[in-house]
C-alpha positions as CSV (number, residue, x, y, z in Angstrom):
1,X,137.4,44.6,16.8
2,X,137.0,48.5,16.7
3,X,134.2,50.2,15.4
4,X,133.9,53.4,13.4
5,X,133.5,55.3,16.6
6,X,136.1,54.5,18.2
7,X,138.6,56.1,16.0
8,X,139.2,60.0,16.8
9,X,137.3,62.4,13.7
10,X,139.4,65.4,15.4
11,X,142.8,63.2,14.8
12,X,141.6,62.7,11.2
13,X,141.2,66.3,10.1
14,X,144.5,66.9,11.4
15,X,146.1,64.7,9.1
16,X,144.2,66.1,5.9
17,X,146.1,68.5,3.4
18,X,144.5,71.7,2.6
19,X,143.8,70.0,-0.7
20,X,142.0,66.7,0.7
21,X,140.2,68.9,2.9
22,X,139.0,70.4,0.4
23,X,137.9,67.6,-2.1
24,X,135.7,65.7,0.9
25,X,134.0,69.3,1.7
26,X,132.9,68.9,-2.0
27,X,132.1,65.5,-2.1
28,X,129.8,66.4,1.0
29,X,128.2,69.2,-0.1
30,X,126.9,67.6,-3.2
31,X,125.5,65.0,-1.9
32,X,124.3,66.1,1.6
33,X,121.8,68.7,1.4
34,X,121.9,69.5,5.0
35,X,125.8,70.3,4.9
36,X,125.4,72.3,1.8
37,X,122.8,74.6,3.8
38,X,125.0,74.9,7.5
39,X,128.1,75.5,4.8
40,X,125.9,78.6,3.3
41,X,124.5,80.1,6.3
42,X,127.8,79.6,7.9
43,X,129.8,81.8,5.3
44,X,126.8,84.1,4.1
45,X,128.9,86.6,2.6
46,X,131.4,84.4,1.1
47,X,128.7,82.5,-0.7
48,X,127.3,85.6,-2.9
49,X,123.8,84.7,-1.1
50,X,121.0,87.5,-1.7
51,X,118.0,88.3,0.7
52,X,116.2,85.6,-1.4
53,X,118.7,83.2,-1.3
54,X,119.0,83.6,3.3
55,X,114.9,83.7,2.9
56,X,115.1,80.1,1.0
57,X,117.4,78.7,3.6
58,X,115.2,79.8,5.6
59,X,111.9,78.7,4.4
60,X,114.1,75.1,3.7
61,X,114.4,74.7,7.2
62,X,110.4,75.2,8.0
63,X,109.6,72.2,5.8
64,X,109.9,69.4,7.6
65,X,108.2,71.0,10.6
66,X,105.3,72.2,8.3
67,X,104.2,68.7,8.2
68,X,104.1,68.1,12.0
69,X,100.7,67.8,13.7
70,X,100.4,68.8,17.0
71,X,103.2,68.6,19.3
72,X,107.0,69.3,18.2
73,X,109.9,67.6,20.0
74,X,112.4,70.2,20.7
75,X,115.5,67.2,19.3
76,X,113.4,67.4,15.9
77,X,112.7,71.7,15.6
78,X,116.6,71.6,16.8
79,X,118.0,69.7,13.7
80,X,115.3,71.2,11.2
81,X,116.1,74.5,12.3
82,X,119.9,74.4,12.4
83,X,120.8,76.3,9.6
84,X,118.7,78.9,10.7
85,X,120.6,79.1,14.3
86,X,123.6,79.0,12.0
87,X,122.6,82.0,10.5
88,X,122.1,84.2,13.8
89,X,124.8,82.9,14.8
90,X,127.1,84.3,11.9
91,X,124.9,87.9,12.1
92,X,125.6,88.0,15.2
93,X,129.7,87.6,14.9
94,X,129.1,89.8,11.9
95,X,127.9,92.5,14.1
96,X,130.7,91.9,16.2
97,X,133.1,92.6,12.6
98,X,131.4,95.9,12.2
99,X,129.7,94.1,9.1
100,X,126.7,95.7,9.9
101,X,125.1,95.1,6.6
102,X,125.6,91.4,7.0
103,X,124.0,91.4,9.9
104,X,121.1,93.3,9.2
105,X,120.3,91.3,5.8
106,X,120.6,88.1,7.8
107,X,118.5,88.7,11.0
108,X,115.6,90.3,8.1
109,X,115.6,87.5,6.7
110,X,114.9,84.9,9.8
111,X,112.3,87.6,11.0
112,X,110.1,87.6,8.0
113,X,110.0,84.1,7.5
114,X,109.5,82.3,11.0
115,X,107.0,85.0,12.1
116,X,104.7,83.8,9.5
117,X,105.5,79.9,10.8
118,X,104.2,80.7,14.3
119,X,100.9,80.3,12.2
120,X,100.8,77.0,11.3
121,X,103.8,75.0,13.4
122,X,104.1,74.5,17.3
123,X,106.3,76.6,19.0
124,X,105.5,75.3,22.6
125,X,109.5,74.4,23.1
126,X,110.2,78.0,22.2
127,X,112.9,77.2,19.6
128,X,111.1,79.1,16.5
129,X,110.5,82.5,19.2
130,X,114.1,81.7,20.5
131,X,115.7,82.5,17.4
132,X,113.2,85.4,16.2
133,X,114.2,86.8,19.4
134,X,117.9,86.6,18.6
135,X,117.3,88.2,15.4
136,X,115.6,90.9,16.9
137,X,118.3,91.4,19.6
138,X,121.3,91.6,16.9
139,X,118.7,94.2,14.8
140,X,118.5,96.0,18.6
141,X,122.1,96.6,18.9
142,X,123.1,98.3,15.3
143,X,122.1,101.7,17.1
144,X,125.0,101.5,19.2
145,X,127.4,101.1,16.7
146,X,126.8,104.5,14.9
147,X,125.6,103.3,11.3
148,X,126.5,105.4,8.7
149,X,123.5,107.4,7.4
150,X,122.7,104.8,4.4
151,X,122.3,102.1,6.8
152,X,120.5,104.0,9.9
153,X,117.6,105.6,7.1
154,X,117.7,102.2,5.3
155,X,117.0,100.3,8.6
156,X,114.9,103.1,9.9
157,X,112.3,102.6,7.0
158,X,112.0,98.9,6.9
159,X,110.7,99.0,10.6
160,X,108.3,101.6,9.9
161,X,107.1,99.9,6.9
162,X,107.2,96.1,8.8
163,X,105.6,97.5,11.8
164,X,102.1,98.0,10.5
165,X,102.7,94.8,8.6
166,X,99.2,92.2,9.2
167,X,101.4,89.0,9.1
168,X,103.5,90.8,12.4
169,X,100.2,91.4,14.4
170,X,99.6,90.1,17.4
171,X,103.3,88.7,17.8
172,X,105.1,91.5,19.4
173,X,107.3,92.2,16.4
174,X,105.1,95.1,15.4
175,X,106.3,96.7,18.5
176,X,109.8,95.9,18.0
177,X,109.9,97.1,15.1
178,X,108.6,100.6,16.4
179,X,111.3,100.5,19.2
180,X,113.7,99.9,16.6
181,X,112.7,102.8,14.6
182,X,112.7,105.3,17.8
183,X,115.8,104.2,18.5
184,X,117.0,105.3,14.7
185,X,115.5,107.8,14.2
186,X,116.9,111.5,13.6
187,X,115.0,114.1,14.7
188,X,114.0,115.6,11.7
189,X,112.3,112.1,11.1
190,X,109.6,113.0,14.3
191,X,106.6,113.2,12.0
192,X,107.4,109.8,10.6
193,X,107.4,108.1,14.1
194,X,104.3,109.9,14.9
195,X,102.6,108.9,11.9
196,X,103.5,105.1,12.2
197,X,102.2,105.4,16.1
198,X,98.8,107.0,15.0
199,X,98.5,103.6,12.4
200,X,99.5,101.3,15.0
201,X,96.9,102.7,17.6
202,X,93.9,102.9,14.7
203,X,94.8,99.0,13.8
204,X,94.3,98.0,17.1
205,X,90.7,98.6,18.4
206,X,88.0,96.4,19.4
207,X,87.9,97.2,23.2
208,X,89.2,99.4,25.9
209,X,91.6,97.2,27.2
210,X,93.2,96.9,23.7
211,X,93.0,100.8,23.0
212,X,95.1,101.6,26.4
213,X,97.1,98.6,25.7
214,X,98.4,100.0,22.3
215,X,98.3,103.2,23.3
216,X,100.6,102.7,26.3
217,X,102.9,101.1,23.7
218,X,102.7,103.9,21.6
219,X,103.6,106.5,24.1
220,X,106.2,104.1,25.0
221,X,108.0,104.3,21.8
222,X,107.7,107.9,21.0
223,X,109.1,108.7,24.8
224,X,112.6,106.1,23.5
225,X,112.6,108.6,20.3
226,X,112.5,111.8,22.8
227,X,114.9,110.6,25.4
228,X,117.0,111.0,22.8
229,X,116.2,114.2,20.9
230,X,114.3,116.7,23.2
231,X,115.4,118.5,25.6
232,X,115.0,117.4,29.7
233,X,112.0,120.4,30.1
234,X,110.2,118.4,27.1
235,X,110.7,115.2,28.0
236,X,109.4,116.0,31.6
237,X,106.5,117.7,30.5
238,X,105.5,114.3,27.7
239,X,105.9,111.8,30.7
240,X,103.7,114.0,33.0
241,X,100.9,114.3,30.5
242,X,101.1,110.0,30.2
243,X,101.1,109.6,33.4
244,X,97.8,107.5,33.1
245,X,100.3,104.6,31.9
246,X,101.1,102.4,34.1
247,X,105.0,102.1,32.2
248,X,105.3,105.8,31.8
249,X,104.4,106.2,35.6
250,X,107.4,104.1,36.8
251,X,109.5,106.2,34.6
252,X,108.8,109.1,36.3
253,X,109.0,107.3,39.5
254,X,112.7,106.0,38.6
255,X,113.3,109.2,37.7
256,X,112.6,110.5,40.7
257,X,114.7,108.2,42.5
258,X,117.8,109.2,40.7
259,X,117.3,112.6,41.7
260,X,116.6,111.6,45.9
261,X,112.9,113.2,45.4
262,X,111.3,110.5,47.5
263,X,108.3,112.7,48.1
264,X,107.8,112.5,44.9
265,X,108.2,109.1,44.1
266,X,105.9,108.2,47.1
267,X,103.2,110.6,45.6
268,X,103.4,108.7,42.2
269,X,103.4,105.4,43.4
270,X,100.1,106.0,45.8
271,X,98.8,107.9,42.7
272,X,99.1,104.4,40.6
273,X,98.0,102.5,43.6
274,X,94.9,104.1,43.9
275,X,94.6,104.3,40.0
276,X,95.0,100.3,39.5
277,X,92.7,99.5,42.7
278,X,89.9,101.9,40.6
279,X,90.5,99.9,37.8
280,X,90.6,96.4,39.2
281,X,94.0,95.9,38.3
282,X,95.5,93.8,41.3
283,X,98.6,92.9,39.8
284,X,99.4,96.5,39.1
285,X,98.6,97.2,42.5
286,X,101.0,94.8,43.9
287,X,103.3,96.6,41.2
288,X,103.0,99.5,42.8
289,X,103.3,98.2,46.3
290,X,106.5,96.9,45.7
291,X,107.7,100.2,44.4
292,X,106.7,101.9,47.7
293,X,108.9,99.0,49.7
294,X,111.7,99.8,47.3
295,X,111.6,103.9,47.8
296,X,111.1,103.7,51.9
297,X,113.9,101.4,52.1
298,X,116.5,103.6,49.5
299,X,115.3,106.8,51.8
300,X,116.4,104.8,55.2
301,X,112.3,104.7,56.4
302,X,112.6,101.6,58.7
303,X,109.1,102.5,60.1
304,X,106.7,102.0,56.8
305,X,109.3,99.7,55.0
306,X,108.3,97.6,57.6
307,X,104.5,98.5,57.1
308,X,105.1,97.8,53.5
309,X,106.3,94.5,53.7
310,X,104.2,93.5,56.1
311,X,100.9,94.3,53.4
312,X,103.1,92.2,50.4
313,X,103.9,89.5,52.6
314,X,99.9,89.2,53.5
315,X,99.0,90.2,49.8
316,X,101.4,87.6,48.6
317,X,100.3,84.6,50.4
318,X,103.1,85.1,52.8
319,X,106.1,85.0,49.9
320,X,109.7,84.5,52.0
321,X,111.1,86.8,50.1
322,X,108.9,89.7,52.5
323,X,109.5,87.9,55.3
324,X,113.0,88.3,55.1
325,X,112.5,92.2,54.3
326,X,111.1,91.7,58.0
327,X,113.6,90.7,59.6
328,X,116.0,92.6,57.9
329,X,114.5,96.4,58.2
330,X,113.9,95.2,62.2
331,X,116.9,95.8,64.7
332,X,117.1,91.9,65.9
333,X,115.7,92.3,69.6
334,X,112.8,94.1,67.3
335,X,112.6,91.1,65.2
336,X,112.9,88.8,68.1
337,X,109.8,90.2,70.1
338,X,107.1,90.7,67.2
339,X,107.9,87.6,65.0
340,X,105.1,85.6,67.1
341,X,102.8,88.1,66.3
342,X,103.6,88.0,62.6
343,X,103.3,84.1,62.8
344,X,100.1,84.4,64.8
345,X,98.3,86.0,61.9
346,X,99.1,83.9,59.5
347,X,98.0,80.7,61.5
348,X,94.6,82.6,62.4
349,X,94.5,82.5,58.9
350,X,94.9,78.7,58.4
351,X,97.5,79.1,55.9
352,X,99.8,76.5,57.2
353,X,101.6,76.2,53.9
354,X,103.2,79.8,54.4
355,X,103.8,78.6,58.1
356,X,105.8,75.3,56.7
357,X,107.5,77.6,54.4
358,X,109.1,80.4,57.0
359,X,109.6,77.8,59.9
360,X,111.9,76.0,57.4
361,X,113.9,79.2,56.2
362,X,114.5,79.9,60.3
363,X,115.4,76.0,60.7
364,X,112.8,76.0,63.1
365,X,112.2,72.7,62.9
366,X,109.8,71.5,65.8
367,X,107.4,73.9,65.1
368,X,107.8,72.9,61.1
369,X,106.8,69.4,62.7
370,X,103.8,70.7,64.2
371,X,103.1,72.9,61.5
372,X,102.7,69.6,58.7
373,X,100.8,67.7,61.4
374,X,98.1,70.4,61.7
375,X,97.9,70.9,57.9
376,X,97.9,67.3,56.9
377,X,98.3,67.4,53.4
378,X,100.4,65.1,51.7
379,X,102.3,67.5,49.3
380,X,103.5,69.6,52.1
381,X,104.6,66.5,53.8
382,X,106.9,65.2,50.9
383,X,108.4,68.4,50.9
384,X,109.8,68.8,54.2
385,X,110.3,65.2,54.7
386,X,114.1,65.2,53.8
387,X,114.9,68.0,56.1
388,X,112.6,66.3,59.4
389,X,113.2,62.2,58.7
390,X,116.6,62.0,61.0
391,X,114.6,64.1,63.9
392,X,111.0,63.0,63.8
393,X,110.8,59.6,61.3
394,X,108.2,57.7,64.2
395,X,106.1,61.4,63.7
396,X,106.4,62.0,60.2
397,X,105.4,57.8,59.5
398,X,102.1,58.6,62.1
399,X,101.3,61.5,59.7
400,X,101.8,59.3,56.7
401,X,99.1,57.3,58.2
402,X,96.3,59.7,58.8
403,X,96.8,61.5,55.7
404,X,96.4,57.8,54.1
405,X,93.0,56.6,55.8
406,X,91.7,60.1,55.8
407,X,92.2,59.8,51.9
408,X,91.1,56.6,51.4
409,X,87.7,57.6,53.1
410,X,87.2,60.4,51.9
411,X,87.6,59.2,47.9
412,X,86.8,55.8,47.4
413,X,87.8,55.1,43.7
414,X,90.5,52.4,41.8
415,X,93.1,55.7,41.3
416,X,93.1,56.8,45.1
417,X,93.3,53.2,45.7
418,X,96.5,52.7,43.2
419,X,97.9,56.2,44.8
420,X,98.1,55.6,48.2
421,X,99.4,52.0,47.7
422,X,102.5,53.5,46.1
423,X,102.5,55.7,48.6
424,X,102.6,53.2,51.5
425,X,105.1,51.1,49.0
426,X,107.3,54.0,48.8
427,X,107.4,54.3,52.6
428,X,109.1,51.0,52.9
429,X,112.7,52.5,52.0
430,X,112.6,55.3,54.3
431,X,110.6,53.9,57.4
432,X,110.3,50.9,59.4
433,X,109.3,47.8,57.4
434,X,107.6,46.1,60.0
435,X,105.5,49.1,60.7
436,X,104.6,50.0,57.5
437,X,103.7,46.4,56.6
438,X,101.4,45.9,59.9
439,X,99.6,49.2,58.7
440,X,98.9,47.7,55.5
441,X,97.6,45.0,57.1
442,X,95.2,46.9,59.5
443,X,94.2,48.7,55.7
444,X,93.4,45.2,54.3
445,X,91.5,45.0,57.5
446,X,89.6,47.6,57.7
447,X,89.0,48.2,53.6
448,X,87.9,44.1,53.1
449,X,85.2,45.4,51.2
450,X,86.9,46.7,48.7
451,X,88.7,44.4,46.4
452,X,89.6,47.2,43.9
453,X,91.8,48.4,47.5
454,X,93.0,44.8,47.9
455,X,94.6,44.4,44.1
456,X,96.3,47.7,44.3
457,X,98.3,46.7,47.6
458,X,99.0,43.2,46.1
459,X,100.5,44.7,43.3
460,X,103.1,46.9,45.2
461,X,104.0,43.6,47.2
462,X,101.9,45.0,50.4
């Protein structure tokens, strides 16, 4: 007998008149709540639906997740917040219809009432930010479509006005909404975006970091407004006077590049190098560093390109992607000759991983081999184990077995005990059986005192 499901929905439809069609989207809207919402944040503007109206939707949405404590499944945020998605998704063809209006009204909406709902439901799947996100993107793109002037001022003043908004603090918005407005603002309108910085960097204070933090951003926004509006002698002379940013510095750095002066984008980027080691700021450092890499290999400077890499790839742990900036800025007789001594200092260094990591990438498999069996670390093991098995399975199943005892005598508890015996269990599908099962014998052997040991292996059939 055939079910329900079996039967095609798609065949169905096709064989509805305009009229029946019509009656069961009735039927269903009046008794399905959740169809009557997708039907209304599908056809916004067909609906009559106010600000209010897309805010309740909304806020409708939210409910079911208000109640949640502690972790939200993604399948359950999904199909709570579907109307919502709905929503973006019809400002977003709207934009794409020139109904800028639409748009705009929809994608306010969303923002003001799922910013507030990072407060008291979990957003760790990213669903809630996903979709503020969106509605930030679509708000993002109305500049390029040339509003007219009621629209642009209209826009222009709800971000200034929702940017020093509490309930957007700490979130980001704040300063998307200040992006917004430097990207819609006219220049008579200068004072405005000054103003609205000046608030912004007087909310947040409390600490240095803070203060430079906001105050980078604020510089940040008023430089969008000016790229605009000012002319290149003015705009030149604002980045140089923020040059203590670290954002506003690679501006001037990329602009520098665009114009081939690579003496002057080396000066700024040793500049910020020095700058972030004063302030303890490694990361920016390492910024910095790979800015220097970047100009010496756009100005053709083989020589301290290689130098370059050479300090990221030690900075870095040894990251491939340096080591392959080697090889590629050397001529290959170059490379061939002084890759030893590149290897050599990272083994003085005992960091075998980064050894295992570059001996793959070359398909330099022997010494990958010798590489695990000097490390001796499980992980590393596992990792490579795919690529080695065919070549060295009687090697790689000795290593298995020193990594094992050296474990097991090192900690001597139930969960190393329950580990390793999976581990040896596990063994039994890639190695030989025989082998592995006389090890675990000599283990039962050797560990006899340890019934804890015993149990474990008994229950993996060992």
């Amino acid at each position: 007998m055939s079910s329900v499901q079996d039967h095609d929905s798609s065949g169905i439809l096709a064989s509805l008149s305009p009229e029946e069609m019509r009656q069961y989207l009735a039927s269903l809207i009046e008794t399905n709540e959740d169809a009557r919402r997708h039907l209304m944040a599908t056809f916004p503007a067909k609906s009559g639906l106010t600000v209010a109206d897309l805010k309740a939707i909304v806020a409708s949405s939210l409910k079911p997740l208000a109640y949640q404590r502690g972790f939200v499944h993604p399948s359950v945020a999904m199909a709570a917040l579907g109307p919502v998605s709905q929503l973006v998704d019809t400002a977003s063809r709207s934009l794409l219809n020139e109904d800028l209006k639409g748009a705009i009204t929809i994608c306010q909406a969303v923002i003001e009432r799922l910013v507030p709902a990072f407060q008291t439901i979990d957003d760790s799947n990213g669903i809630l930010s996903g979709l503020v996100d969106s509605a930030f993107d679509i708000l993002e793109t109305v500049p390029l479509h040339n509003p007219p002037e009621a629209i642009r001022s209209g826009l222009f003043a709800y971000c200034v006005s929702n940017a020093t908004r509490k309930v957007y603090d700490g979130w980001d918005a704040e300063w998307r909404f200040a992006n917004l407005a430097a990207d819609l603002a006219a220049p008579d309108e200068e004072r405005t975006l000054v103003k609205l910085t000046i608030a912004m960097r007087k909310r947040d204070t409390g600490s240095e970091w803070i203060e430079q933090h906001t105050a980078e951003h604020a510089a940040q926004v008023l430089l969008r407004f000016f790229m605009r509006t000012s002319s290149t002698e003015f705009i030149r002379q604002f980045i140089e006077e923020n040059l203590r940013f670290p954002s506003i510095r690679m501006t001037a750095i990329a602009s520098a590049m665009r114009n081939k002066e690579f003496d002057k984008a080396i000066s700024l980027t040793e500049e910020g190098i020095r700058l972030s080691g004063e302030q303890r700021l490694p990361g920016l450092v390492s910024q910095f560093n790979e800015q220097l890499l970047t100009i010496y290999r756009e100005q053709g400077n083989k020589a301290d390109a290689v130098r370059m890499a050479e300090i990221l790839f030690k900075e870095s742990r040894h990251t491939l992607k340096y080591f392959e900036v080697l090889k590629e800025m050397m001529e290959l007789e170059e490379w061939v000759e002084r890759r030893p001594e590149f290897l050599e200092k990272i083994r003085k260094e005992g960091d075998m991983r980064s050894l295992a990591v570059i001996y793959a990438a070359d398909r330099d498999f022997p010494s990958l081999m010798t590489a695990l069996e000097q490390y001796g670390r499980l992980e590393l093991l596992e990792g490579y184990e795919s690529v080695l098995l065919s070549e060295y399975r009687t090697r790689l199943q000795q290593l298995y077995f020193r990594i094992i005892i050296l474990d097991l005598d090192l900690r001597p508890k139930r969960s190393t005990y329950r580990f390793n015996a999976k581990v040896l269990a596990g063994m039994l599908k890639k190695y030989d059986n025989d082998t592995v099962r006389r090890f675990a014998g000599e283990l039962r052997e050797k560990f006899n005192g340890r019934p804890a040991f015993l149990e474990e292996l008994r229950r993996v059939g060992m």
